[in-house]
N, C-alpha and C positions, 0 to 999 in steps of 0.2 A: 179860414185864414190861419188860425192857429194849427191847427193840423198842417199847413202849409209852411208852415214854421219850423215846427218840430220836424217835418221831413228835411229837410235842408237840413236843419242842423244832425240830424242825425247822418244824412251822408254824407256831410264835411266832415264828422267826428270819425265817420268810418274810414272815409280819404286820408285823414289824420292817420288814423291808425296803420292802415295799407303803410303810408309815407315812412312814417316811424320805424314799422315792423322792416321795410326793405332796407332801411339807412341800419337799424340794426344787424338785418341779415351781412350789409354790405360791408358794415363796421367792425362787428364783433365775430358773429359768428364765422362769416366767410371770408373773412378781411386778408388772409391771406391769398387764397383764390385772386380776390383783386386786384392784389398788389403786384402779384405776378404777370396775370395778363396784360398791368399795365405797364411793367418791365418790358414784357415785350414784342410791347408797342413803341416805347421811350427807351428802353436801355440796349444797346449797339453794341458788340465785339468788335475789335481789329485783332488783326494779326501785326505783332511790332515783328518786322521780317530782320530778321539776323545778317547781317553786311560777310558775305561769303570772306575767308581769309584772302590774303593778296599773295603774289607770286614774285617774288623779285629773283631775279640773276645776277653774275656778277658784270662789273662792265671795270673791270683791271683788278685793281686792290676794294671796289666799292660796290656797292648793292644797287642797283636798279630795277624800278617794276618793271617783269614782265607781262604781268596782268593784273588790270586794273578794275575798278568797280564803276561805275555808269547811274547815277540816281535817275529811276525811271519809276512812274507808277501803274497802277492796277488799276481800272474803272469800274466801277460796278452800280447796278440798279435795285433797289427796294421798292419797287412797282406800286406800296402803299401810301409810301409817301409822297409820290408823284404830284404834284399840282394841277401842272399844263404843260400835259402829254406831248402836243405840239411844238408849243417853243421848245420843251425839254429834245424834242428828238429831232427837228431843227438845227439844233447846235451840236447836238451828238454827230449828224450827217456830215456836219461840215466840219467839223475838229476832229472825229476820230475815223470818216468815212463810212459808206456803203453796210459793211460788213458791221459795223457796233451797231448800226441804227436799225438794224435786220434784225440783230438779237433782244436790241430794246424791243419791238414790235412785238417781238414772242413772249420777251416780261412783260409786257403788257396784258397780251392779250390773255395767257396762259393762266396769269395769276396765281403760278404755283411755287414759285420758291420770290423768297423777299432778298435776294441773292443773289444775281447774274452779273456772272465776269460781262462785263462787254469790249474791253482791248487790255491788253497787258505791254508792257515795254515801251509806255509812251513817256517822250521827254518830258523833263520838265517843265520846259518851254511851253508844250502842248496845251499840259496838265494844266498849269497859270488861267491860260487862257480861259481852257471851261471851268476852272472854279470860279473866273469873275463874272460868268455866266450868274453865278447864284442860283443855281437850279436845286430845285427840292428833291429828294430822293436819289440823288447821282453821289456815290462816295467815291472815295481815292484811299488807295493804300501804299503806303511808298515802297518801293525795292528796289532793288538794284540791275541792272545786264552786266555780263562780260564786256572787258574793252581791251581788244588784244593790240597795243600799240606800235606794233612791230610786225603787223600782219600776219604773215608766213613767216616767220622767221622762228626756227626750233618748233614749228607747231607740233609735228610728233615726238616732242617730248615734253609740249604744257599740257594736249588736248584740249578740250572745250566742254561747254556746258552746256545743254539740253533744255528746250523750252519749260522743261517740267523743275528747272536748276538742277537737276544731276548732273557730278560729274562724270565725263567718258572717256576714256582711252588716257593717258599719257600722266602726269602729273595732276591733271583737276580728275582723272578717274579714280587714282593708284590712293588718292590722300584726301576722296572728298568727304568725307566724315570729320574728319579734322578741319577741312576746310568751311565745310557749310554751318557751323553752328547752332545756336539753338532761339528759336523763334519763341518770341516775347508776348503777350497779352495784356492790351487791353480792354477795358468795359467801364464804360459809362454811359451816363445818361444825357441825351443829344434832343435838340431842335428837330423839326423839321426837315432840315439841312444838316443830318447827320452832324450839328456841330457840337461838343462835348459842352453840356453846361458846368458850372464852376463847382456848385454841388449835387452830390448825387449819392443814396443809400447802397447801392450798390455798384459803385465804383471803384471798381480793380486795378492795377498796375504791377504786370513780371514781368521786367525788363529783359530785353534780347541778351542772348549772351554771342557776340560776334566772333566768328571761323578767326582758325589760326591761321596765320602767314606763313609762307612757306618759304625758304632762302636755299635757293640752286647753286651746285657747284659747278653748274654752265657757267663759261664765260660770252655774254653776247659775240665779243668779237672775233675770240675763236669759230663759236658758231657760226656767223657771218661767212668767214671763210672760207669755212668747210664747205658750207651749201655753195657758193660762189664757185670755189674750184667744181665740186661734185655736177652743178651746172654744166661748166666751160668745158670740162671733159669729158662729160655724156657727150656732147655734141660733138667734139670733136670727133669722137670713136665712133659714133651711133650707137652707144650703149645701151643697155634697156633700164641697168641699174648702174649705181657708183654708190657707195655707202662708205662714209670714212667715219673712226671714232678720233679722238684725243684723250688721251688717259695719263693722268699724273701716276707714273709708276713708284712715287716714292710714299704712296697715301690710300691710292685707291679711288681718287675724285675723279669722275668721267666729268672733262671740262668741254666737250663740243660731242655732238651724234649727228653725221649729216649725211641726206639721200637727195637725189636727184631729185626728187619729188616731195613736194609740199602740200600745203591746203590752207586754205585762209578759214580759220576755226571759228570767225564770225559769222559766216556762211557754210558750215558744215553740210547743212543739206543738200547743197550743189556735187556731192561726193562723193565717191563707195566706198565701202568699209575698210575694204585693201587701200585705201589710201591714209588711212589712220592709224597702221601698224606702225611702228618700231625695227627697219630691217638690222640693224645693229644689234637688237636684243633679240628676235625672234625668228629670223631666217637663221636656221642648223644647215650648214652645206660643208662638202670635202673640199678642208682648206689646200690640201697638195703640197707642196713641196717649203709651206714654211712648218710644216711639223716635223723636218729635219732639225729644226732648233731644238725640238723636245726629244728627237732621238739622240741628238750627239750628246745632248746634257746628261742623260740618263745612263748613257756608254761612260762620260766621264764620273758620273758621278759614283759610277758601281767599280772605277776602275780598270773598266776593259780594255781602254784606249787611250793613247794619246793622240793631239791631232795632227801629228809629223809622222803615226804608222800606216801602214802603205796596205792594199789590197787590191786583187787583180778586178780590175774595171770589165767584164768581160761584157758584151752589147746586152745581154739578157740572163734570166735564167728560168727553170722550171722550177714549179714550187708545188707542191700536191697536183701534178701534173697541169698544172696550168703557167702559161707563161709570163713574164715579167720582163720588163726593159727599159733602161735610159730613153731619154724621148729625143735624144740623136745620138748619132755615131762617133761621136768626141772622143779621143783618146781610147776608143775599145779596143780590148784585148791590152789592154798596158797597165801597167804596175802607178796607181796613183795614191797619195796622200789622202787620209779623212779628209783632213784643211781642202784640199782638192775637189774632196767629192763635194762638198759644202761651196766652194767657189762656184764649181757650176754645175752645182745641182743634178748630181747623179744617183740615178734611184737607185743603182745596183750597189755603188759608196752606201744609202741607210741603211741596206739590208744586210753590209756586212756590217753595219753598227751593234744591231738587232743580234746578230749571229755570235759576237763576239761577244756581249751582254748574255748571251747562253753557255758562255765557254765553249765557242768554237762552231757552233749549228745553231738553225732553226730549234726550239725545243719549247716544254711548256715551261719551262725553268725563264727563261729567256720572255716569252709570253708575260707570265705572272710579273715578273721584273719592272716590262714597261707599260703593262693594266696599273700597278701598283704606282707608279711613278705618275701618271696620266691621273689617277685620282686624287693624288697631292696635289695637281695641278689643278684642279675644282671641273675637268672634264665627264661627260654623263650625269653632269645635274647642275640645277639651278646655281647662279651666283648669290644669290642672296643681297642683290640690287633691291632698291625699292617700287621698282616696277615690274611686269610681268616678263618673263624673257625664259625664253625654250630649254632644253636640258640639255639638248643635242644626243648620240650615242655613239657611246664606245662598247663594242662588241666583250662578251667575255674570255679568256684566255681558254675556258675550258670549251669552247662553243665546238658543237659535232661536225661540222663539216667546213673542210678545206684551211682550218686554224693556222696553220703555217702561212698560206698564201694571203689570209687574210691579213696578218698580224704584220708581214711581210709589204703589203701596200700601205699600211695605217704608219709603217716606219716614213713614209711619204704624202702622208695625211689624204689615202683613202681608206673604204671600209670603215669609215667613221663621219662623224658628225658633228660642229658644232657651231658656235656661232660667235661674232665678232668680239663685244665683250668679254664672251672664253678667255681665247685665243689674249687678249689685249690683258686682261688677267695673268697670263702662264707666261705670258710675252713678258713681261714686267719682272713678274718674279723672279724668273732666270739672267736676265741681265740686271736686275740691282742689287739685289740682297738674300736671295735664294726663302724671301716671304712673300708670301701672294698673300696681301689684303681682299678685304671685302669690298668691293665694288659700291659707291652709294653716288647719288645725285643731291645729298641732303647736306651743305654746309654745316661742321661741328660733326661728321659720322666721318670723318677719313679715319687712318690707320687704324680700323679692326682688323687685328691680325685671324686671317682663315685659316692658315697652316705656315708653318713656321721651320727651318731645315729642312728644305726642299733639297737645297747642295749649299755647299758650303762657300762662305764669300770669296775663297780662293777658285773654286769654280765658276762662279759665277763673274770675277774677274779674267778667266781665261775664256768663257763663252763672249764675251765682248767682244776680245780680239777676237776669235773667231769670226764671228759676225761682222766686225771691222777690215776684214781682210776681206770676206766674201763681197762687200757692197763696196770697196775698193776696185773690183775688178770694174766698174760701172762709173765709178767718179772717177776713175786716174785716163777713164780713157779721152779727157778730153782736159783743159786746164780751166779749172773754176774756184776763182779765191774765196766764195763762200766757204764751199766741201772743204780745199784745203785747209784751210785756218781753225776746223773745226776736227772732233773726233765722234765720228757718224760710223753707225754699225745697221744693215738690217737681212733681213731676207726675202727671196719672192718666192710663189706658188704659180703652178698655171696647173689649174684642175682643169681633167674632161666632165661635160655634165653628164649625170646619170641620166639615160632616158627610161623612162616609166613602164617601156613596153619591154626593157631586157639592155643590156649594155650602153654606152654612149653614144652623145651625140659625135657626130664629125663636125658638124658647123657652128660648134660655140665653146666657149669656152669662161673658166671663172680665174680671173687672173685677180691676186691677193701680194700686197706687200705689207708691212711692219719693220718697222724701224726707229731708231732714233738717232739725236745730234746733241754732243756737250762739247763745252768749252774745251775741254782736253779728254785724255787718257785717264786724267787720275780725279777728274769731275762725274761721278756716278750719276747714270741717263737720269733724269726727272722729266721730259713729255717723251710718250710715246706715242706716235702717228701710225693709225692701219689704215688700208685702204685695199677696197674690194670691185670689180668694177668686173661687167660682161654680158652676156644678149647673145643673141643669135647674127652668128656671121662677125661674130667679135672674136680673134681669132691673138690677138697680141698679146693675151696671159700677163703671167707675172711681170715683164718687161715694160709692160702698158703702164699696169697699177704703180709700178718702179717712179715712171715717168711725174704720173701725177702725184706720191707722195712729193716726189724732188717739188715741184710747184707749188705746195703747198709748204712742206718743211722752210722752204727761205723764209716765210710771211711767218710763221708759227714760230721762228727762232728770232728772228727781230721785233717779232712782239713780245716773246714772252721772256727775254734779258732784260726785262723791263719791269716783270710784275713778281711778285712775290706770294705764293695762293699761302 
């Protein structure tokens, strides 16, 4: 008995001991090991998501969102702390559908990450729902969607944002670093139900730091506009494009960019890439015959000319044996005015511009002249816009082959390239102040001056008239107490398209106007309207594009005697 005794006690003392020695292992020696593992098992990270900056535009003298933020969250599973499986995926099936309760299935069964997104971008509404569920092991992280409020409206110049939140294309692509912020952390220590208890030893808090707001110097209603006309007039033409800018020429603010075609950036994926471009910044094409504004400025501005001297109109000419010609038979062979050649647009009139900017000939003198004049005007490279936009090209003065006949069409805006904000840039410069600003979409970035004595304000006052006279031929022919009442100057283009395989097409054409309208003569232009418009078997050029500024300039001058940018 006694032996029966001492054995039990001897192996409860050993039991003892065992006990002891493991609460020691677990306390002292290893107590860190434990504590860790039981971190994490109890202690949860979030991600605190950074509220993307907001987008507003202007809407008169005031700011409005154009893009707004959407509280929406994340779902996710920690498969360990699951309860019941069933109910839990039950309510999964039915709150978040099919497709989360597929992924629960695999956190289950996989058991390999304590971590599975199972829906993202679910309302708030939704979300409510299944937390009153009370299900163990199901978290929520809050974030944000895009909410583009105005649909399609300017969408190629906000862009959109990417199920991963990157931004792409247009304003959420050009600024999303700025925009997207910096993602916050927390970590504490939680229930079952992932809920943070009140204390906890390792319990974190780094607050999100939220995206910067962006303030556009679009105005919605200009833009409205723009798309509206660029609409009504595709259709009319059966255009393939129509792209019009709006440009404050007294600052540099591009206040509208509008194409025929849109895209709802809530639904990007319904859409191809080409439809996410910018043709206003990115399409390089030969503007044609309004880059006589940049030849006559450059004749007056060297002195060669005035616009009352005369030169013989003759139907064509040869230029490094290749030929050249007015695109009708107007007055050939007869003694006409520059002002003349500018009214209605005679290409043999630029080239005597050209000619007479060389003293008297084609030359490289004469070349170098208006290369040099042409890169004052920020042609053959980027504007330095805050988005991404083409360089277009202008050929060298020294270039080996056929230099005269090239330089010779470029006086009528071919053998050259570029693109509409260019153009809306060099356009400005020469009728207001002889400074072409830096072009920005960023409210607070107007007037950086990019080059400064382009021509002198006395040139740049007689290039008006000029222009006034030539868009006169167009408004007098009919009686309209808008045009009259007002002091309206512009120019049009009718380009042939290059084809790919060697010379033009026959059946299209790219018909360009620029222009503007002020209260008087001695009220210096502040909007400038371009417009571009053409396709295949669109054959009305410059004359077309004329028409739809004229439709759009009434609505753009009766709104904007009103605003003040």
């Amino acid at each position: 008995m006694n032996r029966r005794i001492k054995f039990v006690a001897i192996a409860v003392a050993l039991a003892f001991l065992a006990i002891f020695g493991r609460l020691l292992s677990m306390q002292v020696f290893h107590r860190d090991d434990y504590v860790l593992a039981a971190e994490q098992t109890q202690v949860h990270e979030w991600k605190l998501r950074a509220s993307r900056g907001l987008i507003y535009w202007r809407d008169g003298v005031t700011s409005v969102p154009a893009v707004l933020n959407e509280q929406v969250y994340l779902v996710f599973v920690d498969y360990a702390m699951v309860e019941d499986v069933y109910a839990t995926r039950t309510a999964i099936q039915e709150k978040l559908g099919s497709e989360a309760a597929s992924k629960f299935d695999t956190a289950i069964s996989a058991k390999k990450s304590r971590y599975v997104v199972l829906a993202r971008n679910i309302s708030r509404e939704r979300a409510e729902e299944l937390k009153a569920a009370d299900l163990a092991g199901i978290g929520f992280e809050e974030s944000t969607k895009r909410v583009y409020p105005e649909n399609e409206l300017g969408a190629r110049i906000l862009g959109f944002v990417n199920g991963e939140g990157q931004g792409q294309y247009g304003v959420e692509g050009a600024f999303n670093q700025s925009l997207v912020g910096k993602d916050g952390l927390r970590k504490a220590t939680t229930d079952l139900r992932n809920v943070p208890l009140s204390v906890g030893r390792a319990d974190t808090l780094v607050p999100a730091e939220n995206g910067t707001d962006i303030r556009l110097t679009i105005d919605r209603n200009l833009q409205a506009m723009a798309e509206e006309k660029s609409q009504k007039w595709a259709a009319t033409y059966g255009a393939e494009f129509v792209d019009i800018i709006i440009y404050n020429a007294t600052n540099g603010e591009v206040l509208a960019m509008a194409s025929k075609d849109s895209y709802d950036p809530a639904n990007y994926g319904d859409y191809e890439l080409a439809d996410f471009a910018n043709p206003v910044l990115t399409d390089a094409y030969e503007p044609a015959s309004v880059m006589k504004v940049v030849t006559m400025a450059a004749a007056l501005h060297h002195n060669a000319l005035e616009p009352t001297d005369t030169y013989l109109n003759s139907r064509g000419l040869t230029i490094d044996g290749l030929w050249v010609q007015n695109m009708t038979d107007r007055a050939a062979g007869s003694i006409q005015t520059f002002q003349e050649a500018m009214d209605w647009s005679f290409n043999v009139g630029s080239i005597a511009m050209l000619e007479r900017i060389g003293g008297g000939s084609l030359n490289l003198a004469a070349r170098q002249k208006l290369y040099d004049f042409q890169m004052k005007l920020g042609f053959g490279k980027t504007t330095g816009i805050e988005l991404p936009d083409s360089a277009g090209l202008v050929n060298s003065p020294n270039m080996a082959y056929a230099a005269n006949h090239c330089y010779a069409l470029m006086t009528f805006g071919q053998c050259e390239s570029l693109t509409m904000l260019q153009y809306a840039a060099a356009f400005s410069a020469i009728i207001s102040s002889g400074t072409r600003y830096r072009p920005t979409i960023i409210q607070g970035q107007g007037s950086q001056v990019a080059e400064t004595n382009i021509i002198s304000a006395e040139t740049s006052h007689e290039m008006r008239g000029v222009l006034h006279s030539a868009i006169n031929l167009y408004l007098l022919s009919r009686e309209d107490s808008f045009f009259n009442t007002r002091y309206c100057g512009g120019k049009t283009g009718t380009a042939q398209v290059p084809n790919p395989a060697g010379g033009y097409y026959d059946d299209r054409q790219t018909g360009t106007f620029f222009g503007w309208c002020s209260p008087s003569e001695d009220n210096p232009p502040e909007l400038v309207v371009g417009v571009r418009y053409g396709g295949a078997g669109v054959l009305g050029g410059g004359s077309g594009a004329k028409s739809i500024w004229d439709d759009l300039m009434r609505d753009v001058v009766s709104y904007s005697e009103g605003v003040i940018y």
